[in-house]
C-alpha positions in Angstrom: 32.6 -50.5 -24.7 33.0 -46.7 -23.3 29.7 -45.9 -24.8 28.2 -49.1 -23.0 30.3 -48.1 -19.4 28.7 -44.3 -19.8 25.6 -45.2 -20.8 24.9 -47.0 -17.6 26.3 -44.9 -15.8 24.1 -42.2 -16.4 21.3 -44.9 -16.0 22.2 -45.9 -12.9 22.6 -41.6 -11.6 19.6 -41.5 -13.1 17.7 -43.9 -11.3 19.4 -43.1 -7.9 18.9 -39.3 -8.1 15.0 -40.1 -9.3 14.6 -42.7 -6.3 15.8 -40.8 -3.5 13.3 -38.9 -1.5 12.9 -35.8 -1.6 12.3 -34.2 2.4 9.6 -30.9 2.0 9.6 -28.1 4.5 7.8 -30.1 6.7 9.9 -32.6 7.1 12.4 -30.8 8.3 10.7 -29.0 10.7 11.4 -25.6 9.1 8.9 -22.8 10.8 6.2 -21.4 8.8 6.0 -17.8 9.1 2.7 -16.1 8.4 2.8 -12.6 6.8 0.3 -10.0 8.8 -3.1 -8.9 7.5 -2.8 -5.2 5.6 -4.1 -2.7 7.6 -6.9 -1.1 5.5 -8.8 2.2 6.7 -10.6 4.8 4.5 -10.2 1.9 1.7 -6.7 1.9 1.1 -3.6 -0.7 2.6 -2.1 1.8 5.4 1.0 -0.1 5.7 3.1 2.0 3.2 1.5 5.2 4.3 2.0 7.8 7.0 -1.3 8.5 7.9 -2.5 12.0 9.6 -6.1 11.7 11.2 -7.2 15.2 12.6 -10.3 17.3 12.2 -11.7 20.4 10.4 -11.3 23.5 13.2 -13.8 26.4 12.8 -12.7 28.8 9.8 -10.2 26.4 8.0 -10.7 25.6 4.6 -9.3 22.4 2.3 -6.7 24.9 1.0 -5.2 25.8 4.3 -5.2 21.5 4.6 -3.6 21.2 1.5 -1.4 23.6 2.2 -0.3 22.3 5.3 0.3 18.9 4.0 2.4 20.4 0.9 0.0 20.8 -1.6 1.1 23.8 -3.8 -1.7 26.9 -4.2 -1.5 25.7 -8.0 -2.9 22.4 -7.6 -5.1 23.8 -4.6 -6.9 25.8 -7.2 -7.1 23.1 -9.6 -8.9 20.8 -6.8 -10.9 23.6 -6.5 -12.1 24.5 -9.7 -12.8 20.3 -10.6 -14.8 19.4 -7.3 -17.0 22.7 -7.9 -20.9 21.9 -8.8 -20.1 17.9 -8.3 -21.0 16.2 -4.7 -18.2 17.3 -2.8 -17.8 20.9 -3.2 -15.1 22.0 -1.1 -16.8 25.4 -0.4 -19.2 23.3 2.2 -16.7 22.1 4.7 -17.9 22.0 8.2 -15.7 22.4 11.1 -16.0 19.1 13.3 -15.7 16.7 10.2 -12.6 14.4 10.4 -10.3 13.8 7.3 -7.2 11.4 7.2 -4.3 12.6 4.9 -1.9 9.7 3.3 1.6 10.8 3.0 4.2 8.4 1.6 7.6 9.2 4.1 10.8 10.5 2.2 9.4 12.3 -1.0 9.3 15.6 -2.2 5.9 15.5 -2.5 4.2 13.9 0.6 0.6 14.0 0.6 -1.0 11.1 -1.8 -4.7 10.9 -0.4 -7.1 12.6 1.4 -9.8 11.4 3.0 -13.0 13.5 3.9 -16.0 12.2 6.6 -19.3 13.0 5.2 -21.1 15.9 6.4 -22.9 15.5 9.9 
């Protein structure tokens, strides 16, 4: 007889809970919130960067731009010697082209990207 009483019991909690409806988000009116288009310039999502637009002035070099954006000479040498004899060879940098530098706030080591115009 208990096995009979619990038996329908969870028949009958079973059939209530399946028959109930079930209200969606619409429903109930809830708001539905749309998340922003990414900002994307140069090619990358700008929304977790700091970015630095600016322009090459007459008698700076990518090293004194590295520098600046706390590049260490070290790896200014190694960018160096790797983009030599390859289509972007730093040596021909022209004053007047625009670059945009990508820095990622609060690390030791800000600059991530950097972007170069083409030559005019």
């Amino acid at each position: 007889m208990k096995f009979c009483k619990h038996f329908s019991l969870i028949i009958v909690s079973l059939f209530v809970s399946c028959s109930s409806p079930q209200a969606n988000q619409e429903d109930k009116g809830l708001p539905v919130i749309s998340l922003p288009e990414p900002v994307v310039e140069y090619g990358f999502v700008v929304d977790t960067f700091t970015l630095v637009k600016n322009e090459i002035n007459p008698g700076e070099s990518l090293g004194k731009i590295l520098n600046t954006n706390g590049v260490s000479f070290s790896q200014i040498a190694i960018i160096a010697k790797e983009t030599r004899n390859t289509d972007f060879d730093v040596r021909y940098l022209k004053a007047g082209q625009t670059y945009g530098a990508f820095k990622i706030p609060q690390q030791i080591i800000q600059l991530s990207y950097l972007y170069m115009s083409k030559t005019r």
